[in-house]
C-alpha positions as CSV (number, residue, x, y, z in Angstrom):
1,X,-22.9,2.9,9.1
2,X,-25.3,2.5,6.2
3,X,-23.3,4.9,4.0
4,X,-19.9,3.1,4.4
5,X,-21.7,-0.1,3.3
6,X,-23.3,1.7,0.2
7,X,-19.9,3.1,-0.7
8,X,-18.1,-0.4,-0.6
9,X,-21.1,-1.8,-2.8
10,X,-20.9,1.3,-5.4
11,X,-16.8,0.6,-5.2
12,X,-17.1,-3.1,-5.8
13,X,-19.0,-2.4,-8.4
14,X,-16.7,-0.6,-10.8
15,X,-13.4,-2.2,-9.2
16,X,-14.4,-6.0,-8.9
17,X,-10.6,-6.9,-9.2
18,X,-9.2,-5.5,-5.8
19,X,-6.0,-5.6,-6.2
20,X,-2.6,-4.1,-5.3
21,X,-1.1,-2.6,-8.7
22,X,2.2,-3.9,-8.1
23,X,3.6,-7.2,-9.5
24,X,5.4,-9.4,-7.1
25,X,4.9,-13.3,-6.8
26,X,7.0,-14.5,-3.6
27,X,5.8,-12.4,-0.5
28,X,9.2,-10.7,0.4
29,X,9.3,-9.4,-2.9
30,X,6.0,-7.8,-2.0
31,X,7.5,-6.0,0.5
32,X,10.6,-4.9,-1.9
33,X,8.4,-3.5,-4.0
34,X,6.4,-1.7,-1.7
35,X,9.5,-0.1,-0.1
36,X,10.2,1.1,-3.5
37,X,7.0,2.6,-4.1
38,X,7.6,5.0,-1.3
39,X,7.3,8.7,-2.7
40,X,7.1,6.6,-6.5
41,X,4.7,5.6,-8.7
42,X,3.4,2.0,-8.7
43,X,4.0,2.1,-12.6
44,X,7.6,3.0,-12.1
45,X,8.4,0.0,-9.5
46,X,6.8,-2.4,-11.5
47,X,9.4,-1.1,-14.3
48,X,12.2,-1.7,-12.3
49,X,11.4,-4.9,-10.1
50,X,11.8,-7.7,-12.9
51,X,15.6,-6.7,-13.6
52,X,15.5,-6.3,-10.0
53,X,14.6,-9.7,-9.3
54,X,16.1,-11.6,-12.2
55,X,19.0,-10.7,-10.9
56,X,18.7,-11.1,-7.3
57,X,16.1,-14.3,-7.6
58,X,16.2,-15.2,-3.8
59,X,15.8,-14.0,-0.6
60,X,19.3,-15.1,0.3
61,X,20.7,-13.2,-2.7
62,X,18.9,-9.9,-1.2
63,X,20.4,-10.7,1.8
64,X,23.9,-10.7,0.6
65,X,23.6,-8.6,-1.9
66,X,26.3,-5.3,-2.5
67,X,24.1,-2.5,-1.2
68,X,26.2,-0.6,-4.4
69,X,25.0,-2.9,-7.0
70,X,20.8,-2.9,-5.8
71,X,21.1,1.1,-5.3
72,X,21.9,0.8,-9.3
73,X,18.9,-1.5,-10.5
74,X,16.6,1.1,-8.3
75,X,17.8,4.7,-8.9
76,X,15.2,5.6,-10.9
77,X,12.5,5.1,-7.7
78,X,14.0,7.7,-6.0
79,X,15.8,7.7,-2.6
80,X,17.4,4.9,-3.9
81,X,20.2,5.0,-1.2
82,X,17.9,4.5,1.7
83,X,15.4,2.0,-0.5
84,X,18.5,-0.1,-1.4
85,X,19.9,-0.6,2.1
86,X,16.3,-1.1,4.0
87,X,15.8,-3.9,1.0
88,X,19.1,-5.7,1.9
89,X,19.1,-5.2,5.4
90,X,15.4,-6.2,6.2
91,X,16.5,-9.4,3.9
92,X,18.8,-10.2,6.0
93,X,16.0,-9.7,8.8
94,X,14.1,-12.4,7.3
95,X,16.9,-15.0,6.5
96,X,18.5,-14.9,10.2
97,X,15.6,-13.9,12.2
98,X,12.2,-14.9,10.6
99,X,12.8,-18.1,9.1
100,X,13.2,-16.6,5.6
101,X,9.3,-15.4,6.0
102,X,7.4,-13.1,5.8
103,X,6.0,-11.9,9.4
104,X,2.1,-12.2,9.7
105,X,1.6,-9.5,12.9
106,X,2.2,-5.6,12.9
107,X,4.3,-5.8,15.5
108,X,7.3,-8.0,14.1
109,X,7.1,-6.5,10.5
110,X,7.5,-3.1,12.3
111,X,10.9,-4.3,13.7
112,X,11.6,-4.8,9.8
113,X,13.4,-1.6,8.3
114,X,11.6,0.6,6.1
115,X,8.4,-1.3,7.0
116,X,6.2,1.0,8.4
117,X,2.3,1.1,9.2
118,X,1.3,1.6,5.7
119,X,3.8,-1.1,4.2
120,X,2.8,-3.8,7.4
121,X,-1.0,-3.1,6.4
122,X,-0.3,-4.2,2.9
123,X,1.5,-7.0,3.5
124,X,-0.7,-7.9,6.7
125,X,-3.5,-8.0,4.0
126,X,-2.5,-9.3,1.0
127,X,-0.3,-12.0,1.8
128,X,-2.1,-13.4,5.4
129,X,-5.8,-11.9,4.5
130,X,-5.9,-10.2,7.9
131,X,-7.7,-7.3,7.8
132,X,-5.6,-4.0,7.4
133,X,-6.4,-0.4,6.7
134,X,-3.4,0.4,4.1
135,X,-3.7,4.9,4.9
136,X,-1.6,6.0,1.8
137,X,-2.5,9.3,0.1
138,X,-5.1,9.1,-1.8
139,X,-6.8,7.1,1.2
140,X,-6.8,9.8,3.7
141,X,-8.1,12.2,1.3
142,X,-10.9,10.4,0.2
143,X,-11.8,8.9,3.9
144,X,-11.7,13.0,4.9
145,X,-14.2,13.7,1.6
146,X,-16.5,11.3,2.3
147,X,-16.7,11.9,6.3
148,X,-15.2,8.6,7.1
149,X,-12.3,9.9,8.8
150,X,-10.9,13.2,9.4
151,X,-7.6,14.5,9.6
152,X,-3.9,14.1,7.5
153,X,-2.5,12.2,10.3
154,X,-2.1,7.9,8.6
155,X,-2.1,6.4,12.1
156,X,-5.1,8.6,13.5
157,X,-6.9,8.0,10.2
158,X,-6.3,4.1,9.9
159,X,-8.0,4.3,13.7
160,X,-11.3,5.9,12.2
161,X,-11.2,3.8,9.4
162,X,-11.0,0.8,11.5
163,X,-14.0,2.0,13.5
164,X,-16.2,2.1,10.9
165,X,-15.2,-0.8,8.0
166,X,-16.1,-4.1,8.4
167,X,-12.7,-5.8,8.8
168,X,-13.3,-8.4,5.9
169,X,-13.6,-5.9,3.5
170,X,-11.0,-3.0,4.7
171,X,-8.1,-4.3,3.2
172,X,-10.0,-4.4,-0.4
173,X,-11.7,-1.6,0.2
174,X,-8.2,0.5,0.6
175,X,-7.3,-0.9,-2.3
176,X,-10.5,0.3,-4.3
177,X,-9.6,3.7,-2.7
178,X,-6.1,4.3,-5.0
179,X,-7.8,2.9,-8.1
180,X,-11.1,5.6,-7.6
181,X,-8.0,8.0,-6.7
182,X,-6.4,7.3,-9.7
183,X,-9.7,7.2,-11.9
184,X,-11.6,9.8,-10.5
185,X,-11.2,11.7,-7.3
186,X,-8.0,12.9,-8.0
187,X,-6.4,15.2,-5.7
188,X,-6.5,18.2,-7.7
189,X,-9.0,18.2,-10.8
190,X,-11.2,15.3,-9.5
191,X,-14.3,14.6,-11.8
192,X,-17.4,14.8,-9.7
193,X,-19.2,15.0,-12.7
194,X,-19.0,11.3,-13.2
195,X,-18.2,10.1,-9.6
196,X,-20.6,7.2,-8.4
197,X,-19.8,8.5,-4.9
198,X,-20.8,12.3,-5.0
199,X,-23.9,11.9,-3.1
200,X,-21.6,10.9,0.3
201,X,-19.1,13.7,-0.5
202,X,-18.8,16.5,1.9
203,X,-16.6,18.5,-0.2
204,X,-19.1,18.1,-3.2
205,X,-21.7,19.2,-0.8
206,X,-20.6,22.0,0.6
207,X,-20.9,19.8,4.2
């Protein structure tokens, strides 16, 4: 499709830096954070994670850490009881079953728990370069804007998405997507005034 190849040039172009927003540097912490950032900002997580992870500086220390004591250092993300035992138990995952790695297909990082579709994209794309189609919110509301997908449903939507994105450029181009969220085409005020993509909008349209 010309137009999905117009909109990753116009997105490129005013994101260069494709990047996920939050700060990690060994790969399982990657996936700690990203279980955190479920229903919570990317700014709060990246608040919480470096006490997080002074104080538990290893995998092995996730994995036998008091499921009490990390439920503390996360409160603030919300569902902090759930986030704090998927984070020890699926450290415990890696250490016993995984090598003390990261897995590098959907399929085994879905076996994970709290690791979902959207959490096994990430990771399948940042940390392996695979190509992944990361369907969060502000995804699926711009892919349904701009006609690229339609529908609420992430699964469904990550299956349109694939169809039509190159696959070396879907896992930046999702990351693109929350930053022009963020920026511009916000879900409730979003400024088409100064939005380099309005001519592909269907909502701005009318379509």
């Amino acid at each position: 499709m010309q137009n999905v190849n117009e909109i990753i040039s116009i997105l490129k172009a005013r994101y260069p830096e494709a990047l996920c927003a939050l700060q990690y540097e060994k790969d399982y912490e990657l996936m700690i954070a990203v279980r955190l950032s479920a229903q919570c900002t990317d700014a709060r997580v990246n608040l919480v994670t470096p006490a997080l992870f002074e104080r538990f500086p290893t995998l092995d220390s996730f994995a036998d850490a008091d499921v009490a004591e990390v439920e503390t250092l996360v409160h603030s993300c919300g569902f902090y009881k759930h986030k704090a035992r998927d984070i020890v138990l699926a450290c415990q995952m890696l250490r016993d079953k995984y090598d003390r790695k990261v897995p590098d297909s959907m399929e085994e990082l879905l076996k994970l728990p709290g690791v979902g579709r959207k959490t096994a994209n990430l990771l399948l794309g940042d940390i392996y370069g695979q190509p992944a189609v990361v369907c969060d919110t502000h995804c699926i509301r711009i892919a349904n804007r701009l006609g690229l997908a339609h529908g609420k449903e992430p699964e469904k939507v990550e299956t349109q998405l694939r169809a039509v994105l190159p696959p070396e450029e879907s896992s930046a181009f999702c990351h693109r997507i929350v930053l022009f969220g963020r920026d511009l085409c916000t879900a409730r005020n979003p400024n088409c005034g100064d939005c380099p993509l309005r001519p592909y909008c269907k909502e701005f349209s009318g379509a």
